[in-house]
C-alpha positions as CSV (number, residue, x, y, z in Angstrom):
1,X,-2.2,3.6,29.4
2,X,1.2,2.8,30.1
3,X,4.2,5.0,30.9
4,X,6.4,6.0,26.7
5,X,9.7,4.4,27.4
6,X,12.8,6.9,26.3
7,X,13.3,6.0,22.2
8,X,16.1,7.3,20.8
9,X,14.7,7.5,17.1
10,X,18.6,7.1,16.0
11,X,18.5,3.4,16.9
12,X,15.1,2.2,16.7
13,X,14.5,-0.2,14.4
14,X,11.6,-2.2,13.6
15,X,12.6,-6.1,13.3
16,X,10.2,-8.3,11.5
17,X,11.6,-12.0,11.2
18,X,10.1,-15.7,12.2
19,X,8.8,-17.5,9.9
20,X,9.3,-15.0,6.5
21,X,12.1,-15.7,3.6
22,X,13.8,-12.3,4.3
23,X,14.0,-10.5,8.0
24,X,13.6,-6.8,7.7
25,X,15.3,-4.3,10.1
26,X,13.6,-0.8,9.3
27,X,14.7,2.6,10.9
28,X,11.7,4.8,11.3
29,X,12.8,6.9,8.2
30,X,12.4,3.5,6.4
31,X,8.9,3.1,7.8
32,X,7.9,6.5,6.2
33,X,9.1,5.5,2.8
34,X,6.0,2.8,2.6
35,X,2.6,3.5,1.2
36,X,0.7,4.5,3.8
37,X,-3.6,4.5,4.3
38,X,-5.3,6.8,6.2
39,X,-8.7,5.9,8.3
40,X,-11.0,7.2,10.9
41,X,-10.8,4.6,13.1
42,X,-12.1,4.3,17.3
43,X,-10.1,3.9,19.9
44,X,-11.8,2.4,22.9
45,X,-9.8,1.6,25.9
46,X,-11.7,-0.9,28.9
47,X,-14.0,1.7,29.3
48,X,-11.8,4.6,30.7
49,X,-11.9,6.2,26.9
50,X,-13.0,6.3,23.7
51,X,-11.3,8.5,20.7
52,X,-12.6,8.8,17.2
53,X,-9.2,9.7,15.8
54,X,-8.1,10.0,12.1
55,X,-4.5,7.8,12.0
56,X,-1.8,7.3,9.2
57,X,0.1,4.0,8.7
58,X,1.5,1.4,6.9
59,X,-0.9,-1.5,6.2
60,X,0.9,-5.0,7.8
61,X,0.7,-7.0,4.6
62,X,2.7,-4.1,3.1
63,X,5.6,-5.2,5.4
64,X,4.9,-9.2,5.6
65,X,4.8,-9.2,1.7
66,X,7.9,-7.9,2.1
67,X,9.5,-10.0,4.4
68,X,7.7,-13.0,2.4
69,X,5.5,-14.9,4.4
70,X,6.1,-18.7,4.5
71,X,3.2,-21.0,3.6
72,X,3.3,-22.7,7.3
73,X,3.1,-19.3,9.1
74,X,-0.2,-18.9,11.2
75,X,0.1,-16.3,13.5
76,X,1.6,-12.8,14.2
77,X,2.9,-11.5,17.4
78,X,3.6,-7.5,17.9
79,X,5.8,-7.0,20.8
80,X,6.5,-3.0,22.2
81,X,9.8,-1.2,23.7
82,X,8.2,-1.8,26.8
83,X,7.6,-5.8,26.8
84,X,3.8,-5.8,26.0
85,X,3.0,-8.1,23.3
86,X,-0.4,-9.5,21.2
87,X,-0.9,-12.2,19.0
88,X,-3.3,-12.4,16.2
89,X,-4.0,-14.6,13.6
90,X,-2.8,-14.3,10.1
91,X,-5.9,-14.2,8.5
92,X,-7.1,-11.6,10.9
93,X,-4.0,-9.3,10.0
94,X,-4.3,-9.4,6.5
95,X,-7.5,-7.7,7.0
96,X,-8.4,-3.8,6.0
97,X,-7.9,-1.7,8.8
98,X,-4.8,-3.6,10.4
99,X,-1.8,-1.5,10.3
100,X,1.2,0.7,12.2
101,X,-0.1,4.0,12.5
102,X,3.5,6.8,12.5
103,X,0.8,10.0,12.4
104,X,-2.6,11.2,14.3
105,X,-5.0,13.6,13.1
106,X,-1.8,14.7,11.2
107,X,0.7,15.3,13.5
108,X,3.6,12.8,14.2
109,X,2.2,9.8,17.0
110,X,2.9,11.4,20.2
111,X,4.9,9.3,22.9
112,X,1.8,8.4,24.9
113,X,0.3,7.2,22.2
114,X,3.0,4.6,20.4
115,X,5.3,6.5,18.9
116,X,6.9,5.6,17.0
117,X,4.4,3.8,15.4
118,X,1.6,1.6,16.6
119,X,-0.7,-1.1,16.1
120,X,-3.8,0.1,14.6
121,X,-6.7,-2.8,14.5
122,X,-10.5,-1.5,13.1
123,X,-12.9,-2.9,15.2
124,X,-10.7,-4.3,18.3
125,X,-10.3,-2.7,21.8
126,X,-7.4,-0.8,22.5
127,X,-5.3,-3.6,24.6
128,X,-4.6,-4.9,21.0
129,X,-3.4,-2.2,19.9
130,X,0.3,-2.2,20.7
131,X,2.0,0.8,21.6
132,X,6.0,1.7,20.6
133,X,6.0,-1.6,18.4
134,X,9.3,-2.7,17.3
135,X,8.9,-6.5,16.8
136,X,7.1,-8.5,14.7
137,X,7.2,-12.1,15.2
138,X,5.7,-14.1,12.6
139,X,4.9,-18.0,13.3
């Protein structure tokens, strides 16, 4: 659902900042320089669909660790090209299974599905998985 806003990949950049000791700013070349995992996970969207799709990302805590959490930070908030935005708690995103997926049954993320990358979440319907993400608020 929802209509792929125009990216041009030159000057996307994925901004993670809030409450972390170092703000990141990474380019989607950057983003494919991290270790990635690789799961089967299901899609299921309100009932119109359901995919059983093989996705490639970079766990979260990858990138929080990075940006170095602060002890008071609680919650995390993805926000997309196009305005959408979910929040989850901390302790739910450093779970397995939480992460933003750049490839789908090996190919690059297509536009109408996030690209370039998206919110990946193992076990949750797909309204939290953000599409196009290229925010991370953490608070």
């Amino acid at each position: 659902t929802g209509t792929p806003p125009d990216i041009d990949i030159t000057e996307y950049a994925l901004t993670i900042d809030g409450n972390v000791d170092n703000p990141l700013s990474l380019s989607y070349e950057d983003i494919l320089q991290y270790p990635t995992v690789t799961e089967v996970v299901l899609l299921i969207c309100g009932g119109a669909f359901a995919d059983n799709a093989e996705w490639t990302g970079v766990p979260v805590m990858t990138l929080l660790k990075q940006a170095g959490i602060k002890p008071q930070a609680g919650y995390v908030t993805f926000n997309s090209v196009d305005r959408y935005q979910h929040t989850m708690p901390l302790e739910e995103v450093k779970q397995d299974g939480v992460f933003l997926a750049h490839t789908v049954d090996g190919q690059i993320l297509p536009p109408e599905h996030g690209y370039p990358v998206r919110l990946v979440v193992k076990g949750q319907n797909g309204n939290v998985w953000v599409k196009w993400v290229n925010h991370i608020a953490v608070y």
